[in-house]
C-alpha positions as CSV (number, residue, x, y, z in Angstrom):
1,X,-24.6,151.9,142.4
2,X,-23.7,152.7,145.8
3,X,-26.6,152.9,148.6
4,X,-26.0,156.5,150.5
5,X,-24.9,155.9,154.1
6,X,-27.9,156.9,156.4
7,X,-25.9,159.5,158.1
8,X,-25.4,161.6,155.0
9,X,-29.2,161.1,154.1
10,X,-30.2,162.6,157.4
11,X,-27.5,165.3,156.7
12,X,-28.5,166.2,153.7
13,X,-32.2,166.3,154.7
14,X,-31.1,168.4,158.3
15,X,-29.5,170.8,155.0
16,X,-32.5,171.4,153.1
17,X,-34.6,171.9,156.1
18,X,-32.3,174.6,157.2
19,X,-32.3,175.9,153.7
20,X,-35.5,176.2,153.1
21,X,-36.6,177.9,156.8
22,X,-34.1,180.5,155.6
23,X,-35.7,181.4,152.8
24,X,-38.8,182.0,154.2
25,X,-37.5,184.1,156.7
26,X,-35.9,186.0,154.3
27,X,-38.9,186.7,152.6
28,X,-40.8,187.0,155.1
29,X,-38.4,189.9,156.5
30,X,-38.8,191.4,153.3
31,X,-42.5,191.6,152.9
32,X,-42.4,189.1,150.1
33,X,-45.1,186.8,151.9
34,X,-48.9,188.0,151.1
35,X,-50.7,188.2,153.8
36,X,-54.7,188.5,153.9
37,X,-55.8,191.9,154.2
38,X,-58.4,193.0,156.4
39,X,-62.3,193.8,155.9
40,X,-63.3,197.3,156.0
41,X,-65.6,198.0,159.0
42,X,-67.9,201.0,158.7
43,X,-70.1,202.6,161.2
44,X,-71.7,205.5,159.2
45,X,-72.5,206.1,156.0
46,X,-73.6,208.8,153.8
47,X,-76.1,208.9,151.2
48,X,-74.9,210.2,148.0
49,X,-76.5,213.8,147.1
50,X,-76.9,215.3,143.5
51,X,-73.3,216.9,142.7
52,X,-71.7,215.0,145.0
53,X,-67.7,213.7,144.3
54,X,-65.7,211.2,145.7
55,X,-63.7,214.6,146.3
56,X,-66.6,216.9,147.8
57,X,-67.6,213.7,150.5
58,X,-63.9,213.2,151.5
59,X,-63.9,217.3,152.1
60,X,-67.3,217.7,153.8
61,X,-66.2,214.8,156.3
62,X,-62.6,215.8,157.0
63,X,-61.6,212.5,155.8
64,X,-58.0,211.6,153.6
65,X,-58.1,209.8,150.6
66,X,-56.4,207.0,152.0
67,X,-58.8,206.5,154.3
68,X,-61.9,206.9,151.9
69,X,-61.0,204.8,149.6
70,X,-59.7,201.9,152.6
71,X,-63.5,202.2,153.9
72,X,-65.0,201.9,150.2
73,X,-63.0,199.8,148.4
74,X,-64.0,199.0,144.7
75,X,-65.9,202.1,144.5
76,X,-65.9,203.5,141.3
77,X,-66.2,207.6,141.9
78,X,-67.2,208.3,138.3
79,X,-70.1,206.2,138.6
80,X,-71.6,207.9,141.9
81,X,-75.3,207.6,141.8
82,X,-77.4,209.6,144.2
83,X,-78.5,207.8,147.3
84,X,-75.6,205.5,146.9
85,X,-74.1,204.6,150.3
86,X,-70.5,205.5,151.5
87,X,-68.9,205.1,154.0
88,X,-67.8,207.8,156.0
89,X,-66.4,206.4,159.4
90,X,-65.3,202.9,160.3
91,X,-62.3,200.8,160.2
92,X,-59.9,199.8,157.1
């Protein structure tokens, strides 16, 4: 068996480097890499009335869904309890 030539193994080595830096910017161009998301930041909340909806708070504060649900994430809006706190202005 022959021994590889020491050029050809720092060729081949200078190749997959390459390679593999252009995959990742591929996928990183591509939005393939997860990246950590933030945590929400509130900075008023609102205590959950009798009747109130996910619906009724996001109305009575002006607020989009989007933006509700960014501010309270895992909330569950069919298992509103009154006095329950939302969140109602922050940062997502």
């Amino acid at each position: 068996m022959a021994k590889p030539n020491n050029k050809t193994s720092m060729l081949t080595n200078l190749v997959l480097i390459a390679a593999v830096f252009v995959l990742v910017s591929m996928a990183e161009s591509r939005g393939l890499v997860i990246s950590r998301k933030s945590t929400p930041s509130c900075v008023k909340v609102y205590g959950v009335e009798s009747g109130d909806t996910c619906f009724s708070v996001t109305q009575t504060f002006n607020m989009t869904d989007t933006f509700f649900y960014s501010v309270n994430p895992n909330l569950n809006c069919d298992s509103l309890f009154v006095g329950q706190w939302l969140c109602i202005a922050g940062t997502a």
